[in-house]
N, C-alpha and C positions, 0 to 999 in steps of 0.2 A: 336630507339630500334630495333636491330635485331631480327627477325623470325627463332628462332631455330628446326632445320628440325627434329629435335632428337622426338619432342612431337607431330610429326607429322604419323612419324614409331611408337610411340607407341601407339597413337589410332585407326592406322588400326585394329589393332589385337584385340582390344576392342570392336570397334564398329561391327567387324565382329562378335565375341562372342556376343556381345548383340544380336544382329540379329537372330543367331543361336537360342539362346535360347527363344526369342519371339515366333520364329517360329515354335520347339519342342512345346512351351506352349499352341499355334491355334491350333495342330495337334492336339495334346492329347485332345483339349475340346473338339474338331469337333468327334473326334471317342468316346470319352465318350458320347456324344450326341447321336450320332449312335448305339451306344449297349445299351445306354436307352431307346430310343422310341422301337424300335425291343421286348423288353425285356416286357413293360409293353403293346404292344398292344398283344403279344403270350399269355399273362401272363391273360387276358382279355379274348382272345378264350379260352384257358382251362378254365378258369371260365366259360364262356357259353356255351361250351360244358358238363359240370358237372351241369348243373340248378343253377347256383348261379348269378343269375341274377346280386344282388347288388353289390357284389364284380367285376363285370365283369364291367359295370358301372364306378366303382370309378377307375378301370385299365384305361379304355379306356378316362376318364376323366383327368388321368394322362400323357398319351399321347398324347392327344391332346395338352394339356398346353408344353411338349417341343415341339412339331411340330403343332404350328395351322394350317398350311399351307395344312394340311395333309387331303385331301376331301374323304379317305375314313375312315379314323379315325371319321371324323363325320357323313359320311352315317351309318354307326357302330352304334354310339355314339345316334342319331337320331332312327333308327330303335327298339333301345334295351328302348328307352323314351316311344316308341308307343305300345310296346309287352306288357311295366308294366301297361300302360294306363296313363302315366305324357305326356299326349298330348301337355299340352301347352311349355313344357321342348323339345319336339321335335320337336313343332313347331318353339320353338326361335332356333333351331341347325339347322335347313331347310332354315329361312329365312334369316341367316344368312351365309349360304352357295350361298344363291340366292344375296346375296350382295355384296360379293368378285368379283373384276372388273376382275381378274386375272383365274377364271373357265372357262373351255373348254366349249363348245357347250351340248356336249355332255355330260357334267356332272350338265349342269347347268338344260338342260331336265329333268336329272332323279333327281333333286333335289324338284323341280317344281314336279314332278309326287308323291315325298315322302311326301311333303308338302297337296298335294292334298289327298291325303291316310291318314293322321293326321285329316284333316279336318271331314274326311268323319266319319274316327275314333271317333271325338269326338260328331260326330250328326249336324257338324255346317253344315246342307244342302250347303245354299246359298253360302258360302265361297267355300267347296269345289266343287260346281259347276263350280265358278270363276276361281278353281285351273286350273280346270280339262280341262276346254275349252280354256287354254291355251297352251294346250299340242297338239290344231291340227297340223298337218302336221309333227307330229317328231316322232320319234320309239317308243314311249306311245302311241299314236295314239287311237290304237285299245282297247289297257286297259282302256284309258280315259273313250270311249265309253262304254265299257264292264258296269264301276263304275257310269256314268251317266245315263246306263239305272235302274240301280238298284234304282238312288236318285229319276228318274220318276214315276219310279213303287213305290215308299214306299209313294213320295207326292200324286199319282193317278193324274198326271198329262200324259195325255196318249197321248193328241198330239205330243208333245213334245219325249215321248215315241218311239211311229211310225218314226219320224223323224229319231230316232238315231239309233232303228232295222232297218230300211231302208238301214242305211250306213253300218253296221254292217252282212245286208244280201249279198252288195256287194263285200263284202272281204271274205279272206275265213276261216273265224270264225265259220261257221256251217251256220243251217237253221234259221232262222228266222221266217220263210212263218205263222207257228204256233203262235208264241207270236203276230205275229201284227192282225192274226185274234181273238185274246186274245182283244186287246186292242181296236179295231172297238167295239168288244162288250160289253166292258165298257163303252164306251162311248155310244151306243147305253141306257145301263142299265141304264145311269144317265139321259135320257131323260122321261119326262110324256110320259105313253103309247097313253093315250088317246090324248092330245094334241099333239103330235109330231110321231103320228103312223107313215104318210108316211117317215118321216126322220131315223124312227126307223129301220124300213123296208129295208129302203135304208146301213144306215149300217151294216144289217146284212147280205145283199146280198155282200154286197162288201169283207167282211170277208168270205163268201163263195167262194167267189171267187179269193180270196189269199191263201186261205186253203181248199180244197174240200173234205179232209178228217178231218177234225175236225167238232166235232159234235156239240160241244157247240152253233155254231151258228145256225145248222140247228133244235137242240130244242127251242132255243129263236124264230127263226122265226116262226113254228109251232105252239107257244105259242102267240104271234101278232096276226096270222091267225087267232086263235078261239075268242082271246082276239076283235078281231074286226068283228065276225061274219061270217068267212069265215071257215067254218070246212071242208068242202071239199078240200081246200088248205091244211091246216094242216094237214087233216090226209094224204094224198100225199107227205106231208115233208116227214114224221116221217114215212109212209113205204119206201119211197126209202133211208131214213138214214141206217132204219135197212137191207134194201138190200147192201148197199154201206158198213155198216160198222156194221157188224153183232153186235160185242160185246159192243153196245151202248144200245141195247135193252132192259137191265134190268133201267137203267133209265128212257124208254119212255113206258116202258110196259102196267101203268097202263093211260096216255091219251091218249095210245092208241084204250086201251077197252073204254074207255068213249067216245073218238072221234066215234070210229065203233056203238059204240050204238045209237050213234046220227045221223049218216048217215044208219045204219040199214043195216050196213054190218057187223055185229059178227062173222058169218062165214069166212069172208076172215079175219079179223085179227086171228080168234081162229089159224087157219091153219097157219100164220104167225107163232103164238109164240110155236104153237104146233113143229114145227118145228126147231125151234131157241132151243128149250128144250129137243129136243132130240139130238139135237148138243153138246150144252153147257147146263147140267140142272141147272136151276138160280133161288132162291128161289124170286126175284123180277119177272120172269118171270110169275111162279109157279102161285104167288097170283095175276095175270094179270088174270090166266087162272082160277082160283077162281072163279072171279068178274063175267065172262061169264057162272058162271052157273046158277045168278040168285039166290041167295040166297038157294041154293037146304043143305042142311048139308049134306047127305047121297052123291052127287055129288062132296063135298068139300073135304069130311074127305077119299073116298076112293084116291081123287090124291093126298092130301097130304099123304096114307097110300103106294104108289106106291113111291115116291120121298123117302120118309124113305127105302124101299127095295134098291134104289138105289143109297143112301147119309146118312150118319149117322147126324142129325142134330136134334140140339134141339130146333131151333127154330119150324122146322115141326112138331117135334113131338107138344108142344105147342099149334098147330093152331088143329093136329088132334086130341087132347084131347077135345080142345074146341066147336067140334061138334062131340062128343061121348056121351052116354049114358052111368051109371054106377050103380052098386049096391046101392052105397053111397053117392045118389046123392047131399044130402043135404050136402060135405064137397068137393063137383065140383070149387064151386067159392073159396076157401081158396085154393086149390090145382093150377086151373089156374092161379091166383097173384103169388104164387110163384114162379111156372114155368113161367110165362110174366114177374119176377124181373128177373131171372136166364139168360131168354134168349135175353134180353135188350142189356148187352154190345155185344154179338155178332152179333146184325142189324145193330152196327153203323157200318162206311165207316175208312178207318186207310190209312195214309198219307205213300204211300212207300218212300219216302226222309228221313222223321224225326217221322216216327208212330206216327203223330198227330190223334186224332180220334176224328169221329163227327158224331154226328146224321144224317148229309145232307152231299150230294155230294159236293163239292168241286173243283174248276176248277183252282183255287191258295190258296194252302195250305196255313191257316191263322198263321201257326207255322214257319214254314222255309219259306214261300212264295214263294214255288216252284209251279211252272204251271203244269198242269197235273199230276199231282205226286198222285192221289187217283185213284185207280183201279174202276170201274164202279161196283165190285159185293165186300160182303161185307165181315167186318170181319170172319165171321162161315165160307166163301165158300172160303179162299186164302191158 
């Protein structure tokens, strides 16, 4: 059987045509692909740039599905899980990010850092602890740190604390020098006074000495001092704080009239606060200078009647009604209750972070649990 050449010229041209047209047909899917993903992740921004969270969602869910490949489609995709609070929905997009063999280095850090931030998101401590410590040595680094000091401080876990201000003081993220004398004094607080004075002692001085202006520690120590019979120490704290750090004074004002009473120096503290009150007049000061006049009322009601000349305040007014004399004396006590209701919310202390208010000072706001964030004088005087 001869091999006719004739059906040989006519399948060139065939087979080239087939060819062609395969080839039209990859193109066309490859750029139909191309103007879809494009299309539904833009399609996804304007949704979350409008607040439509779900819609924005189901975009980005749509994109993914033709490009899984696509790691910021699911950093996306991941982030907008964690905003709505479907933590565990961003946890499966994170850890499934960390599982692709084919992610950069550097995206597989920040995937690991998202995953760590879901954690922390949904309360799971321990997990995002785990996340987060493994994020040392790469460009999360500092954030890790940032996130782990926050999981210390909410379990009061303060050693561990210290540790990670320590690392945080050496970079340059700011100061520190303040929180970790924060945390000496936690740990110092969670010790028995009495059983563990000298240890107490010991960490308060060490907090003094990472921080020499923070006062927290030198009222604690003050407070040991008398607490273990040493007044003459104490009230030596508590004058050189309020020399070192004037506007501490409305907090130490009134042990410090009870210290000077006990050492039988009244005079040198009167001359202290008298001083500090004519600087800053401070109604915690004020009823310090009260206390020194010995229960006198005609002594009492004239300084709080000078402080009203010089501060409009209801709570003064208040203390100087309640050592006055009246026409009508028999409707004295119904008149001071409602003036002592009236002037109640304005003794407490109010949190400048988050205006939490309290009866008592404050040194980590129980609202925001910001450190120092309560000013030392009170609602009525800011």
């Amino acid at each position: 059987m001869e091999f006719d050449l004739n059906w040989i010229l006519l399948g060139l041209p065939l087979a080239f045509g087939l060819g062609w047209l395969a080839s039209r047909l990859d193109l066309r899917q490859l750029k139909l692909e191309n103007r879809q993903t494009p299309k539904a992740y833009f399609k996804g921004l304007n949704y979350l740039l409008n607040e439509q969270q779900d819609k924005a969602i189901d975009a980005f869910i749509e994109a993914v599905q033709h490009d899984p490949d696509t790691s910021e489609l699911h950093f996306a995709l991941g982030n907008l899980f964690r905003r709505r609070g479907e933590y565990e929905r961003a946890v499966r997009v994170h850890q499934h990010l960390l599982s692709r063999a084919d992610l950069t280095q550097t995206d597989r850090d920040r995937a690991q850092h998202a995953l760590a931030l879901d954690y922390l998101k949904a309360g799971l401590l321990d997990r995002a602890e785990d996340a987060l410590g493994k994020l040392e040595g790469t460009a999360y680094q500092n954030q890790a740190h940032l996130a782990l000091l926050s999981i210390y401080e909410r379990s009061r876990d303060w050693a561990k604390a210290s540790t990670v201000a320590k690392k945080l003081n050496a970079t340059e993220q700011g100061s520190f020098q303040g929180r970790l004398a924060h945390y000496l004094c936690e740990q110092a607080a969670a010790l028995d006074d009495l059983q563990h004075s000298q240890e107490v002692m010991d960490l308060l001085q060490q907090a003094i000495a990472v921080a020499p202006l923070a006062a927290r520690a030198h009222i604690a120590l003050a407070r040991m001092y008398e607490r273990t019979q040493q007044s003459a120490l104490a009230y030596a704290t508590l004058e050189s704080l309020a020399t070192q750090i004037p506007s501490a004074l409305p907090l130490i004002a009134k042990q410090l009239v009870g210290l000077s009473q006990t050492l039988h120096c009244s005079a040198q503290a009167q001359a202290l606060l008298q001083k500090s009150y004519a600087q800053a007049p401070s109604l915690d000061v004020l009823n310090a200078l009260v206390l020194l006049t010995n229960n006198q009322p005609a002594l009492a009601s004239a300084l709080y009647a000078q402080h009203l000349e010089r501060e409009p305040s209801l709570v003064a007014a208040t203390q100087w009604i309640a050592n006055e004399k009246f026409e009508h004396e028999e409707f004295h006590p119904q008149v001071q209750r409602a003036l002592e209701r009236a002037a109640k919310p304005l003794q407490r202390y109010r949190c400048a972070a988050c205006g939490f208010e309290a009866t008592q000072h404050f040194w980590q706001c129980p609202g925001c649990q910001a450190w120092d964030s309560y000013p030392t004088r009170r609602v009525e005087e800011l």
